[in-house]
Backbone as JSON, one array per atom type, in Angstrom:
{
  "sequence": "XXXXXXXXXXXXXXXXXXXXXXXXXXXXXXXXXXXXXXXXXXXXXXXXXXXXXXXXXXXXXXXXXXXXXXXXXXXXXXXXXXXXXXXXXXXXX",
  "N": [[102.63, 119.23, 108.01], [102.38, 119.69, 111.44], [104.21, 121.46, 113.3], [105.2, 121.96, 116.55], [104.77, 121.83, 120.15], [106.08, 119.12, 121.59], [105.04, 117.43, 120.17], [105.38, 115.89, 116.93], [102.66, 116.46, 115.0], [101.56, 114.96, 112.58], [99.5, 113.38, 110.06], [99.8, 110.72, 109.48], [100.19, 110.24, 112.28], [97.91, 111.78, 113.78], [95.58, 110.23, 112.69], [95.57, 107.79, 113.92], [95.66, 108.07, 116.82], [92.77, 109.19, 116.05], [91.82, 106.54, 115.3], [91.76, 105.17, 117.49], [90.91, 106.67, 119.65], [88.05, 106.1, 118.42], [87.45, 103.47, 118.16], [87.56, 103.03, 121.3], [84.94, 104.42, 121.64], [82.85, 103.62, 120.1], [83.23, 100.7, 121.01], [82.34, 101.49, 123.61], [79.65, 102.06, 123.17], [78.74, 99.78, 122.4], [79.14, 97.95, 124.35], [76.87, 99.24, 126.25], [74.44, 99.29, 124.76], [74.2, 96.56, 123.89], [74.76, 94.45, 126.02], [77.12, 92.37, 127.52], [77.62, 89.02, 128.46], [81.2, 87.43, 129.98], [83.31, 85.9, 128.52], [85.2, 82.24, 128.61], [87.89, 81.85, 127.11], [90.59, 80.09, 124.83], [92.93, 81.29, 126.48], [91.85, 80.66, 129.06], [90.98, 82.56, 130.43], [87.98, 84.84, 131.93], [87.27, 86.89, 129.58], [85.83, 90.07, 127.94], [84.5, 91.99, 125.62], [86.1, 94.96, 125.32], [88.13, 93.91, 126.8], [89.42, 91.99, 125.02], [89.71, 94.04, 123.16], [91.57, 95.19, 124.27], [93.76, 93.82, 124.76], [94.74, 93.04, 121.89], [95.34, 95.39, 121.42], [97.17, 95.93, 123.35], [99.4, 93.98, 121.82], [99.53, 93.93, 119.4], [100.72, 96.08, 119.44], [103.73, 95.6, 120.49], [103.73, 93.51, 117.73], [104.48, 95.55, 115.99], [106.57, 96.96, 117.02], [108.7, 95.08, 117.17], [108.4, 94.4, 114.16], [109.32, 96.84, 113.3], [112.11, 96.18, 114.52], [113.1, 93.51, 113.27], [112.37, 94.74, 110.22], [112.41, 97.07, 109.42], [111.38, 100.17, 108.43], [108.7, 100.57, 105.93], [106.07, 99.99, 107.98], [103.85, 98.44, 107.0], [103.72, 95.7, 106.06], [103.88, 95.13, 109.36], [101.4, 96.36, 110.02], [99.59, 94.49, 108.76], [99.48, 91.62, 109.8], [99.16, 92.37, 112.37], [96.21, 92.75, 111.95], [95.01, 90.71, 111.37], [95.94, 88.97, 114.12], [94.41, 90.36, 115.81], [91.97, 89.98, 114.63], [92.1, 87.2, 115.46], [92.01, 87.38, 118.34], [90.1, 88.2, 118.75], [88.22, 85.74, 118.19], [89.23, 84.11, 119.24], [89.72, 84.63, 122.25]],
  "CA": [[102.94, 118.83, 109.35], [101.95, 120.62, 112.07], [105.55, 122.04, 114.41], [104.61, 122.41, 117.76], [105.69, 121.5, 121.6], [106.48, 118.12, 122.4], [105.24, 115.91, 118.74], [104.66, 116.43, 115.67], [101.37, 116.05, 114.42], [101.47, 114.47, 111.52], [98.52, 112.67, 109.38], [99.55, 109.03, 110.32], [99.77, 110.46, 114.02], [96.44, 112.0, 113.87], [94.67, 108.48, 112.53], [96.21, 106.64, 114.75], [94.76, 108.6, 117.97], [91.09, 109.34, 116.04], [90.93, 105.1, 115.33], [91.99, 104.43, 119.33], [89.16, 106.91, 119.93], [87.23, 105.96, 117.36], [87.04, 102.06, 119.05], [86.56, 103.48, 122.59], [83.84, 105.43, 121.86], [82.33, 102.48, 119.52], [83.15, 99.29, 121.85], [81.36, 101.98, 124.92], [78.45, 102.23, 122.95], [78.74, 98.21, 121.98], [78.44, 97.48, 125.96], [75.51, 99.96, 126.53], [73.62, 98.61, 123.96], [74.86, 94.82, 123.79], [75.68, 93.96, 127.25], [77.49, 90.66, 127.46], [78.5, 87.66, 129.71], [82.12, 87.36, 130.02], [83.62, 84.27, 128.1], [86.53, 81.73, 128.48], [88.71, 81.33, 125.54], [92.02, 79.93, 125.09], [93.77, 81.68, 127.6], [90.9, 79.84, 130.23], [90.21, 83.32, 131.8], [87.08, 85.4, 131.97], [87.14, 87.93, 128.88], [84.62, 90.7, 127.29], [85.08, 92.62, 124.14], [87.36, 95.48, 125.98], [89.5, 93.08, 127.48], [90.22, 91.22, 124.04], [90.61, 94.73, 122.36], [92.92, 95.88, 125.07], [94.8, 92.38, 124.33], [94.52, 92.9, 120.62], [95.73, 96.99, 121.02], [98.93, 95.66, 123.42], [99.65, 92.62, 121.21], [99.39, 94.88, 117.85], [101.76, 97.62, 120.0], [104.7, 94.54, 120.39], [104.36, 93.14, 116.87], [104.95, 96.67, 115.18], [107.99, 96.57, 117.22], [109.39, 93.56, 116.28], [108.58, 94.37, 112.63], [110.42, 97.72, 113.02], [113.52, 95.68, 114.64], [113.75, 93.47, 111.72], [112.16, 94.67, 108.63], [112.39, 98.35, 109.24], [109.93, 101.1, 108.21], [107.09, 100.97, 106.5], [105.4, 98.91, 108.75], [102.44, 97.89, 106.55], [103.48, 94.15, 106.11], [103.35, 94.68, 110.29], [99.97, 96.13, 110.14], [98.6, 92.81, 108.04], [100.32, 91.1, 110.91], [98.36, 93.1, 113.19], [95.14, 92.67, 111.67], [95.46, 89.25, 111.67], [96.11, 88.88, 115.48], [93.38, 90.96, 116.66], [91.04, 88.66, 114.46], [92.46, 85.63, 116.09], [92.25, 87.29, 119.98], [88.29, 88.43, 119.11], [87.69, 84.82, 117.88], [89.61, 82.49, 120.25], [90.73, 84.87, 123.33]],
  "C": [[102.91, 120.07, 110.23], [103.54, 120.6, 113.43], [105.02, 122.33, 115.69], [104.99, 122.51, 118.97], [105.86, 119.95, 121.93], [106.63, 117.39, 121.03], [104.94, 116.67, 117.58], [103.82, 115.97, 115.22], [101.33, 115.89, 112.94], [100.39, 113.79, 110.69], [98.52, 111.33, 109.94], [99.14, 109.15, 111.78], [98.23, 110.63, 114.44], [95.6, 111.08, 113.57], [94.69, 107.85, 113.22], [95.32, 106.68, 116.28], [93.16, 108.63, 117.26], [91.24, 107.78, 115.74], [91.36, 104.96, 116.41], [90.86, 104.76, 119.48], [87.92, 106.7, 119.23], [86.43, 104.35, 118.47], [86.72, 102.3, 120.32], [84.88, 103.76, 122.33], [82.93, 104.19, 121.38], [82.19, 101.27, 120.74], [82.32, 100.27, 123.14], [79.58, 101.72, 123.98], [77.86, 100.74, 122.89], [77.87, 98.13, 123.57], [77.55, 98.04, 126.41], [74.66, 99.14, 125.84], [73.21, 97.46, 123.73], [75.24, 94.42, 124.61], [76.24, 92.6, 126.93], [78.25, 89.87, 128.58], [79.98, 87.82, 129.13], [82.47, 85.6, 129.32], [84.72, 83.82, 128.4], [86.78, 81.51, 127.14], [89.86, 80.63, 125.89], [92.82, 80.18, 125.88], [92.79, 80.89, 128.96], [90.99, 81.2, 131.48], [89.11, 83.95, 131.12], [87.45, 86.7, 130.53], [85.82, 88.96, 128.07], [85.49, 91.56, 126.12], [85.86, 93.47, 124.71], [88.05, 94.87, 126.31], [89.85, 92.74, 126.11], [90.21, 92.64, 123.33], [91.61, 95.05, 123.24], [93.97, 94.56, 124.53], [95.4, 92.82, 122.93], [95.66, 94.51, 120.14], [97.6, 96.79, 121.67], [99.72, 94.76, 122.56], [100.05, 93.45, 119.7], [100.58, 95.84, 118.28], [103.52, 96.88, 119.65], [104.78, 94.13, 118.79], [104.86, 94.73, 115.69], [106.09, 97.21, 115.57], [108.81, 96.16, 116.67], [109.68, 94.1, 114.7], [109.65, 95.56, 112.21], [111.54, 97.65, 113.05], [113.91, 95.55, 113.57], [113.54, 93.84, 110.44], [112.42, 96.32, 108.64], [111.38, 99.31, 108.95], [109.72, 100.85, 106.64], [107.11, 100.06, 107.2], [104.02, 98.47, 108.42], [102.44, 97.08, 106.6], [103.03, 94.18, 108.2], [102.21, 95.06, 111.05], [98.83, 95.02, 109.38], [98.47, 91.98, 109.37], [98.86, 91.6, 111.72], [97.0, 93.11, 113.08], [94.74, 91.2, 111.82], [95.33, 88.69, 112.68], [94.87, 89.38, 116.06], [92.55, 90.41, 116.09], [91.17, 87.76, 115.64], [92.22, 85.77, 117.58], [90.18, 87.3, 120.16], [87.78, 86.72, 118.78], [87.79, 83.95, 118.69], [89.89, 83.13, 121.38], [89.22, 85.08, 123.95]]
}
């Protein structure tokens, strides 16, 4: 672990930020490459693949919450959870 000024950089920490940027950089290249019409889903508004990961990234932020309320740390059962959900927002949102 890396000691420093504000966080500690840790291994999980550092994954965590390179897969955020990891999907930016990926879903930018998606819409260059793959433009796409905007769809209705379930919610009955206008969405594109950024919008349902942004959904998918706040939605994933809340249940790893929750899971920390009640189940405590680790939080792997509430990354299943989490995997799970962001299926279900790219499929139906």
């Amino acid at each position: 672990m890396i000691k420093g000024g504000w966080m500690a950089w840790t291994f999980p920490v550092a994954l965590f930020f390179w897969v955020i940027a990891s999907l930016l950089v990926t879903f930018t290249i998606l819409a260059i490459r793959f433009p796409e019409t905007p769809r209705v889903g379930i919610l009955r508004i206008e969405t594109t693949r950024g919008d349902r990961l942004f959904i998918s990234l706040l939605g994933s932020a809340f249940i790893c919450l929750v899971w920390l309320f009640f189940a405590g740390p680790p939080v792997w059962g509430g990354l299943v959870l989490c995997l799970a959900y962001a299926a279900a927002v790219f499929v139906w949102v």
